[in-house]
Residue frames as qw, qx, qy, qz and C-alpha x, y, z in Angstrom:
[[0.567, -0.242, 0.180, 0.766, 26.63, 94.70, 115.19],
 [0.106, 0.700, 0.485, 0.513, 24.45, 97.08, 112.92],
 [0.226, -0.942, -0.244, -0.031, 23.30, 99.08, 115.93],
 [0.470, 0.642, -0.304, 0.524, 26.27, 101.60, 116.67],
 [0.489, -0.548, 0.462, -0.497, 25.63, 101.62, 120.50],
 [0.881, -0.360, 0.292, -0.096, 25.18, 98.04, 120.97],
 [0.745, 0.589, -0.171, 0.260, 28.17, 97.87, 118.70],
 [0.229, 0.639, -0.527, 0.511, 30.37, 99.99, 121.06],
 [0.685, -0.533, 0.340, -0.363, 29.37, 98.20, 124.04],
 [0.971, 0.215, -0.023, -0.098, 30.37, 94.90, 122.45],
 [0.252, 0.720, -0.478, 0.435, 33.80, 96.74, 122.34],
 [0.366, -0.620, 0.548, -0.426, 33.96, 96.22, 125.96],
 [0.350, 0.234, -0.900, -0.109, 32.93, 92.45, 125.76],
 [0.488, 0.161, 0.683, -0.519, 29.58, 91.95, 126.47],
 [0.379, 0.278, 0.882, 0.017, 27.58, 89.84, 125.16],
 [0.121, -0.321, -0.394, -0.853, 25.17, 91.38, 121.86],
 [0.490, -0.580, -0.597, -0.258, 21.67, 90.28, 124.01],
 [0.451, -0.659, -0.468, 0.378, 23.23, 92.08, 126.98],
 [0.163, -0.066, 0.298, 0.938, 24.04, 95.31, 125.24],
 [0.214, -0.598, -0.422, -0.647, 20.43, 95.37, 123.35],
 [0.396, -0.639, -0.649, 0.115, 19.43, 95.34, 127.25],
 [0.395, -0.240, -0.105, 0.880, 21.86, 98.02, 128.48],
 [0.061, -0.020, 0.192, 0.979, 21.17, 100.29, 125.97],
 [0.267, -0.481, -0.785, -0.285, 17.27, 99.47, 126.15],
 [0.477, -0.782, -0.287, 0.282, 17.02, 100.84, 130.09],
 [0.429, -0.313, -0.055, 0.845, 19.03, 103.22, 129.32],
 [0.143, -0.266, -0.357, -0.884, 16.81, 105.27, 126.53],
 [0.425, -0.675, -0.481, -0.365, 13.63, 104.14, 128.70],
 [0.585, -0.429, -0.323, 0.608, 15.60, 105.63, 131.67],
 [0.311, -0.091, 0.175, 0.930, 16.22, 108.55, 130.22],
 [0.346, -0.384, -0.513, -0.686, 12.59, 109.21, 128.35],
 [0.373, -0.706, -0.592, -0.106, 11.21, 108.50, 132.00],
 [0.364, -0.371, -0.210, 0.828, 13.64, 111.03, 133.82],
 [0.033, 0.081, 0.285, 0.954, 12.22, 113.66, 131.00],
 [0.391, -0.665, -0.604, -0.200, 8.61, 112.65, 132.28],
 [0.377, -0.773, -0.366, 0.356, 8.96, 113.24, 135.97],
 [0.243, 0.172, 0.129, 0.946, 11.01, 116.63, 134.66],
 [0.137, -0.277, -0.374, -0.874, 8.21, 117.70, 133.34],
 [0.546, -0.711, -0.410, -0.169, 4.87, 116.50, 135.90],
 [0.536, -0.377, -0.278, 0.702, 7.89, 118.60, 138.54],
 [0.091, -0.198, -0.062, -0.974, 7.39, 121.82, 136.25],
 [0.397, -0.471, -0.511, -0.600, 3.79, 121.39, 135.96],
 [0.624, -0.690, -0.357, -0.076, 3.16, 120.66, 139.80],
 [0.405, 0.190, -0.277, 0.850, 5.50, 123.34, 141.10],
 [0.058, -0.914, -0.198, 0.350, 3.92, 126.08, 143.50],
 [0.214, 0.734, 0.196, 0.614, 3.22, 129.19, 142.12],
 [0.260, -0.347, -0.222, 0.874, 4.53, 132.89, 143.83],
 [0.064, -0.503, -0.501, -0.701, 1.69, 134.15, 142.17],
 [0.090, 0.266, 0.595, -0.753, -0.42, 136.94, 144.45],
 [0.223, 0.639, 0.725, 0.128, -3.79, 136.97, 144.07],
 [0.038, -0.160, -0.058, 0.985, -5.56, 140.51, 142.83],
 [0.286, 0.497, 0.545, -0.612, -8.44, 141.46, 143.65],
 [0.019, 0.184, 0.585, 0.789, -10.93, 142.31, 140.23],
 [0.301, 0.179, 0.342, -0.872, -13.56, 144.33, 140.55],
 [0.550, 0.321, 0.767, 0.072, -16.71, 144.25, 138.20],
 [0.493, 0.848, 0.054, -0.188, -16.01, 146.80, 136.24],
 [0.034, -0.509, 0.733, 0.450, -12.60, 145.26, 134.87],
 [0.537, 0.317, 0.772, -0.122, -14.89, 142.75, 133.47],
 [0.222, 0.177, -0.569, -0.772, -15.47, 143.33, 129.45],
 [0.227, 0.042, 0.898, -0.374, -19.01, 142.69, 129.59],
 [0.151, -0.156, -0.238, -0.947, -22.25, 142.88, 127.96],
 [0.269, -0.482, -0.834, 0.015, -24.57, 141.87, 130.20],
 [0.195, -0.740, -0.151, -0.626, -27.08, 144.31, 131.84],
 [0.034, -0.320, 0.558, -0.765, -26.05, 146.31, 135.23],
 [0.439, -0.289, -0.788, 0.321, -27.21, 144.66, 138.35],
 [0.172, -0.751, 0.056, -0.635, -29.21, 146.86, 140.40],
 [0.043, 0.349, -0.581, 0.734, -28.33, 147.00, 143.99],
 [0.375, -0.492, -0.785, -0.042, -30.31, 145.31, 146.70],
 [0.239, -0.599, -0.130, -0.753, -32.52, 147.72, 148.46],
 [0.036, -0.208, 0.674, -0.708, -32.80, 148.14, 152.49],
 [0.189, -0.430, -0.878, 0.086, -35.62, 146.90, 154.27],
 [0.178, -0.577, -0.268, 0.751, -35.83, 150.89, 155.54],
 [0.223, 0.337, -0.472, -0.783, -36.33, 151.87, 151.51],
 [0.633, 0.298, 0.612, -0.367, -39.68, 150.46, 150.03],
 [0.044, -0.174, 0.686, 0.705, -39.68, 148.90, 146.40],
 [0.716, 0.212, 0.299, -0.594, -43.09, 149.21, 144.45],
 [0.718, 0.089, 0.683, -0.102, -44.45, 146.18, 143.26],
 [0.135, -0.152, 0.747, 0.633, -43.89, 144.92, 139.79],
 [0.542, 0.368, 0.316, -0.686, -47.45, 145.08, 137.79],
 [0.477, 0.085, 0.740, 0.467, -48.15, 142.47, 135.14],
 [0.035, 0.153, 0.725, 0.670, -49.46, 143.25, 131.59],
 [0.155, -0.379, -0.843, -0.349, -52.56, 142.34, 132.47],
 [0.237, -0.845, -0.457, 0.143, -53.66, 144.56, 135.10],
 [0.340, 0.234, -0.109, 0.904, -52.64, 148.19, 134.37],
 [0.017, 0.472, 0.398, -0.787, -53.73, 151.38, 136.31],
 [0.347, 0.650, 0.670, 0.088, -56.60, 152.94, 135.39],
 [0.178, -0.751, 0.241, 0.588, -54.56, 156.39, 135.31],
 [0.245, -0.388, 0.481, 0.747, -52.97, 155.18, 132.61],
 [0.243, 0.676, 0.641, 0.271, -56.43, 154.86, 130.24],
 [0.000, 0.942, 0.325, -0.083, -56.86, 158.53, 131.53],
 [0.349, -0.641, 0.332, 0.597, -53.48, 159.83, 130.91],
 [0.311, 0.025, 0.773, 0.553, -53.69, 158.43, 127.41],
 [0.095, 0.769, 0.581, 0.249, -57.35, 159.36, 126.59],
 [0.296, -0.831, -0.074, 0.464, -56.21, 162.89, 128.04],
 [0.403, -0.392, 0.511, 0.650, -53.12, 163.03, 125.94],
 [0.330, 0.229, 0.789, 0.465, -55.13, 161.95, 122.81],
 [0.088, -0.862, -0.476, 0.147, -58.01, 164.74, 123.39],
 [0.274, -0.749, 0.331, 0.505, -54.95, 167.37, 123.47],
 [0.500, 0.813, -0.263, -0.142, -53.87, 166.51, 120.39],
 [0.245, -0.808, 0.535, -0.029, -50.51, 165.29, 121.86],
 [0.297, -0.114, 0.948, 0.016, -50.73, 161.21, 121.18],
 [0.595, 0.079, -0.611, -0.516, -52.16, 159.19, 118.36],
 [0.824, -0.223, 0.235, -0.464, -54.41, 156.45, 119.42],
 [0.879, 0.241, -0.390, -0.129, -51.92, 153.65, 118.46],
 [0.900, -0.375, -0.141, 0.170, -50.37, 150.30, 120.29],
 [0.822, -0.040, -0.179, 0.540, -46.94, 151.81, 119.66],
 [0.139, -0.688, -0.086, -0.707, -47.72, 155.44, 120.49],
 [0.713, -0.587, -0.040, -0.381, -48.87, 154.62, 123.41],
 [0.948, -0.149, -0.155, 0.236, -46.16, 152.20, 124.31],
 [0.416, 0.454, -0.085, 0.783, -43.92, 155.26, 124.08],
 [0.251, -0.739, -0.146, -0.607, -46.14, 157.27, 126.15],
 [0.643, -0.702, 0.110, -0.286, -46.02, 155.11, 128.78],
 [0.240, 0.547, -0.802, 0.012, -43.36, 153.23, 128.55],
 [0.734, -0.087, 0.496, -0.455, -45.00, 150.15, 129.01],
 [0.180, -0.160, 0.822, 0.517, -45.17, 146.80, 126.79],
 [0.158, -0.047, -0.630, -0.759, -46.75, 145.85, 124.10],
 [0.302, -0.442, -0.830, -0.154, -49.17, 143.57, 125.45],
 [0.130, -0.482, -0.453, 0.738, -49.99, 146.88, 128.26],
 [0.120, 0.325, -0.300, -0.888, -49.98, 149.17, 125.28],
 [0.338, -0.164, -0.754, -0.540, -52.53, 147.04, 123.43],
 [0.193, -0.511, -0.774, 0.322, -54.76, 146.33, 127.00],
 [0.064, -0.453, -0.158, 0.875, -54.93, 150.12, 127.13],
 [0.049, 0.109, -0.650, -0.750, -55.88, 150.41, 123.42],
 [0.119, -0.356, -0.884, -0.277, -58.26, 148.06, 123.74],
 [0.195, -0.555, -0.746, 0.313, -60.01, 149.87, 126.52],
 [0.077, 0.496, 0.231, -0.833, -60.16, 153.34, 125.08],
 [0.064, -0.201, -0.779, -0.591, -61.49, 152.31, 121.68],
 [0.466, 0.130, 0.267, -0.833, -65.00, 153.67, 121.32],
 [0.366, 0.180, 0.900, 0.153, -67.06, 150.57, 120.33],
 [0.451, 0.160, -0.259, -0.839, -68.91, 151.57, 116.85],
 [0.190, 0.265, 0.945, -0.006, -72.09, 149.38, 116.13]]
């Protein structure tokens, strides 16, 4: 007789133990209708159209992609570190003769635009061995 719902049912003349039931299925009635409600929003189709995005609406900072190249356009080979042209010893020992370039790894790495470990292979090979 505490509860105020199973209180007013009692009104009518039911039992107290068939009231707590009543009003039991009814709140767990009610609390599952407000589930499925809600798993109906959530799994609703969308009227959403797709749109296209390019890759430059992208906020990126990754480095630009170059294009793949035709079979009809020839790409030259990549050259490791370790084997450089012998041009460039003579472009450098040229340059350095002229005045124009200092004899050092990061000079030189400028010159040619090469890395370090090129810029130092080069180095190594115009050094004039003293003894």
């Amino acid at each position: 007789m505490a509860d105020p719902v199973t209180g007013a049912l009692t009104a009518f003349g039911l039992p107290v133990a068939h009231a707590d039931l009543i009003a039991g299925l009814a709140f767990a009635a009610v609390l599952e209708g407000v589930a499925c409600f809600a798993w109906l929003l959530a799994l609703r189709p969308t009227d959403v159209t797709e749109v296209a995005v390019t890759p430059a609406q992208y906020a990126s900072h990754a480095a630009p992609v170059t294009e793949v190249t035709d079979a009809s356009r020839p790409v030259a080979a990549i050259q490791s570190p370790a084997t450089e042209q012998p041009d460039d010893v003579t472009r450098v020992m040229t340059a350095i003769g002229a005045g124009q370039l200092r004899g050092t790894v990061m000079e030189i790495r400028k010159f040619l635009g090469c890395s370090r470990a090129t810029a130092a292979a080069v180095r190594k090979q115009i050094e004039t061995p003293t003894g």
